[in-house]
C-alpha positions as CSV (number, residue, x, y, z in Angstrom):
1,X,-10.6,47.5,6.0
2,X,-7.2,47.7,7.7
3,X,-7.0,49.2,11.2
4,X,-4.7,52.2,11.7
5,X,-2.2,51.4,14.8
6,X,-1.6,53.7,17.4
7,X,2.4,54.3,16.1
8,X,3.2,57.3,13.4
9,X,5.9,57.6,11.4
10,X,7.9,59.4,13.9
11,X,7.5,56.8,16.9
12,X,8.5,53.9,14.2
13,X,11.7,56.0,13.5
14,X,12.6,56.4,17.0
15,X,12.0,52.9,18.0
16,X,14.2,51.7,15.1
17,X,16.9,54.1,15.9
18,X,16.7,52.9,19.6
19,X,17.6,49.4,18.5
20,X,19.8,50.6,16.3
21,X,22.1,52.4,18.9
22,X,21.3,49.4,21.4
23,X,22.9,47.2,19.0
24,X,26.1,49.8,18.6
25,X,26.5,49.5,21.8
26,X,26.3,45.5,22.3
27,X,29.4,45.8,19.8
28,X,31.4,48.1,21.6
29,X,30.6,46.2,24.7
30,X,31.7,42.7,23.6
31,X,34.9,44.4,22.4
32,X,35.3,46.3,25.6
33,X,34.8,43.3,27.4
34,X,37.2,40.9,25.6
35,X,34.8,38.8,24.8
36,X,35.1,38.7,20.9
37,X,36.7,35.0,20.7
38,X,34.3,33.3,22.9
39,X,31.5,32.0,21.9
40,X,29.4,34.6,24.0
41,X,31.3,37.3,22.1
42,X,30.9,35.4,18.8
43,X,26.7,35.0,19.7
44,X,26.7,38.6,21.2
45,X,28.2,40.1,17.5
46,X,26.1,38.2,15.6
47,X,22.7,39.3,16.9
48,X,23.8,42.8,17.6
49,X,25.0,43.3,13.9
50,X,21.8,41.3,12.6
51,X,19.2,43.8,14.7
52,X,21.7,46.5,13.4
53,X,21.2,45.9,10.1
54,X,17.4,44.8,10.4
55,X,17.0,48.3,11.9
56,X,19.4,50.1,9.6
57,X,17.1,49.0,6.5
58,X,13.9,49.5,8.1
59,X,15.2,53.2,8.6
60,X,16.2,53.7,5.3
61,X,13.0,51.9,3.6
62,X,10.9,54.1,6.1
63,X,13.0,57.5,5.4
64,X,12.9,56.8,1.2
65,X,9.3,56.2,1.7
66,X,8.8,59.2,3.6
67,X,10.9,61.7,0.7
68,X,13.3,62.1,3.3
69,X,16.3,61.0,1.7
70,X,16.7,61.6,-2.6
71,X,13.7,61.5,-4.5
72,X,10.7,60.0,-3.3
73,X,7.6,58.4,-5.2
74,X,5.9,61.7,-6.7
75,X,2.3,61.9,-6.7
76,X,1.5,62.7,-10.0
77,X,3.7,60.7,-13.1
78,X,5.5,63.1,-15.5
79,X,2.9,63.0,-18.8
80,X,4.9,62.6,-22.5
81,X,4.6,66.2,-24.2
82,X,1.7,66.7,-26.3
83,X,2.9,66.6,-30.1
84,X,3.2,62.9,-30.0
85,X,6.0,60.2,-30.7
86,X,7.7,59.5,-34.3
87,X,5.3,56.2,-34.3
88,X,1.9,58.8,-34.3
89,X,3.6,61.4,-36.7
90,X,3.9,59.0,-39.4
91,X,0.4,57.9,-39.1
């Protein structure tokens, strides 16, 4: 039996947008700081733009999951109308 953790779907989304905007922000500070051609600027873009798309997916997985965004997974499976298929007619 799996144990339910202490985090709902709504803490999950606002920790993953935290390090999502963290990570936005480690960009814009390695280009406000010059340091883009170093290689603390190079290491510095790198990780930022791997958590930011890390997060960015988690989000989206999460929010698809969730029906937030298009169409989600629907309960019940759409059943064929009854009157059958041209391989039971013939029968």
């Amino acid at each position: 039996m799996a144990e339910k953790s202490g985090f709902g779907i709504l803490e999950v989304f606002g920790i993953g947008l935290f390090i999502l905007v963290v990570s936005v922000i480690g960009i814009a500070a390695d280009f406000l700081f010059d340091l883009k051609l170093d290689m603390d600027g190079l290491l510095l873009i790198s990780v930022c733009l791997l958590m930011a798309l890390v997060s960015a997916a988690m989000l989206f997985f999460l929010a698809k999951a969730q029906g937030w965004l298009g169409k989600g997974k629907s309960a019940t499976p759409t059943a064929p109308a009854a009157g059958g298929t041209p391989a039971t007619a013939q029968k």
